[in-house]
C-alpha positions in Angstrom: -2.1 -32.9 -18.7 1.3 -31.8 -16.7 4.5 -30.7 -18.3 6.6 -32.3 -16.4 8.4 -29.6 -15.4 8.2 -28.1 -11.6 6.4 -25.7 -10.5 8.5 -22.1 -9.1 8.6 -22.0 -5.2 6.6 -19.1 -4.4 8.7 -16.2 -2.9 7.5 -14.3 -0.1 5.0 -10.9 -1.3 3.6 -8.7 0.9 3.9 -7.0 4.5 5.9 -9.6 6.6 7.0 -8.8 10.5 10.2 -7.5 10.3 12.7 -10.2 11.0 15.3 -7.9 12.0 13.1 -6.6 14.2 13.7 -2.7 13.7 10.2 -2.1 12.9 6.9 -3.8 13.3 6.4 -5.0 9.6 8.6 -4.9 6.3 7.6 -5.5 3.1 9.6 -8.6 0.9 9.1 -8.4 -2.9 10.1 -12.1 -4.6 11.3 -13.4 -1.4 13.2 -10.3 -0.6 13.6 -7.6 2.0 12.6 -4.0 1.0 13.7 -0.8 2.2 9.4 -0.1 2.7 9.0 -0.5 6.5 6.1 0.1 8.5 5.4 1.2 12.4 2.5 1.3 14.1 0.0 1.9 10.4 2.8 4.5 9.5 5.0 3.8 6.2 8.4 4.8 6.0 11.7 3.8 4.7 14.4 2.0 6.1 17.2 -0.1 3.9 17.5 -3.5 5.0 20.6 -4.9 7.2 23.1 -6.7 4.8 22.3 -10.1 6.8 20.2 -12.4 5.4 17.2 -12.9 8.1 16.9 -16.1 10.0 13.6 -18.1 11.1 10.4 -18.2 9.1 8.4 -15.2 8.0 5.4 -14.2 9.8 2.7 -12.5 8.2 1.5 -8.8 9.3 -1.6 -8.3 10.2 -3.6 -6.1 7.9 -3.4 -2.0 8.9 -6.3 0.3 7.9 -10.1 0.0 6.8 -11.5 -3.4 6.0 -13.7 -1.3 3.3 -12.4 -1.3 -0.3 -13.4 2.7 -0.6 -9.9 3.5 -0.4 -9.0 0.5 -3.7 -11.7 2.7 -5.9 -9.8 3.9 -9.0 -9.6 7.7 -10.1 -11.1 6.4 -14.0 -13.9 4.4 -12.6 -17.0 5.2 -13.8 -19.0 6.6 -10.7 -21.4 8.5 -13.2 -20.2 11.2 -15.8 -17.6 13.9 -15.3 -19.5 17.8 -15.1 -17.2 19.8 -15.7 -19.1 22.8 -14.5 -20.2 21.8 -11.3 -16.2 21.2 -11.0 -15.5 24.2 -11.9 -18.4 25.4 -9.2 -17.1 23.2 -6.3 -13.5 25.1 -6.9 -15.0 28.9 -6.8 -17.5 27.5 -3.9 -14.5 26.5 -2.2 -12.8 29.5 -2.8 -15.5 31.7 -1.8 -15.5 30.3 1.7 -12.0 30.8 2.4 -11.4 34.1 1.1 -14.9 35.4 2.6 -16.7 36.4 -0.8 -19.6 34.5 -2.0 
């Protein structure tokens, strides 16, 4: 059963063309402008004109891999943490750049 009462207009979220058409996307946070801008899959930052921006929003298109690799958190659990074959990869590692074995 309903409350009555109405629902919040949802405000715009997310990577939106850039309606002041300085760069190829920008991204609003509750309806708003940010200073987060992106060009050609490259992030920067660039503070938004003072003017409100006229006509709808367009949505961007999404930028990067369609795999969720990139989403996997550092505390997942992709098996259990060795700390001496860490401590191996480092000193393999260095080995190979400073020559030594």
């Amino acid at each position: 059963m309903g409350t009555g009462l109405p629902l919040p207009a949802m405000q715009a979220e997310g990577w939106y063309r850039d309606p002041y058409h300085l760069h190829d996307d920008r991204w609003f946070s509750d309806g708003r402008p940010t200073d987060l801008v992106r060009d050609a899959g490259r992030e920067g930052h660039d503070p938004p004109p003072n003017e409100t921006p006229t006509g709808p929003l367009i949505e961007a298109a999404s930028v990067g891999s369609d795999s969720d690799d990139d989403l996997r958190r550092a505390d997942s659990d992709d098996g259990p943490f060795d700390p001496e074959a860490e401590s191996n990869a480092v000193w393999d590692s260095f080995g190979e750049t400073t020559g030594g074995d």
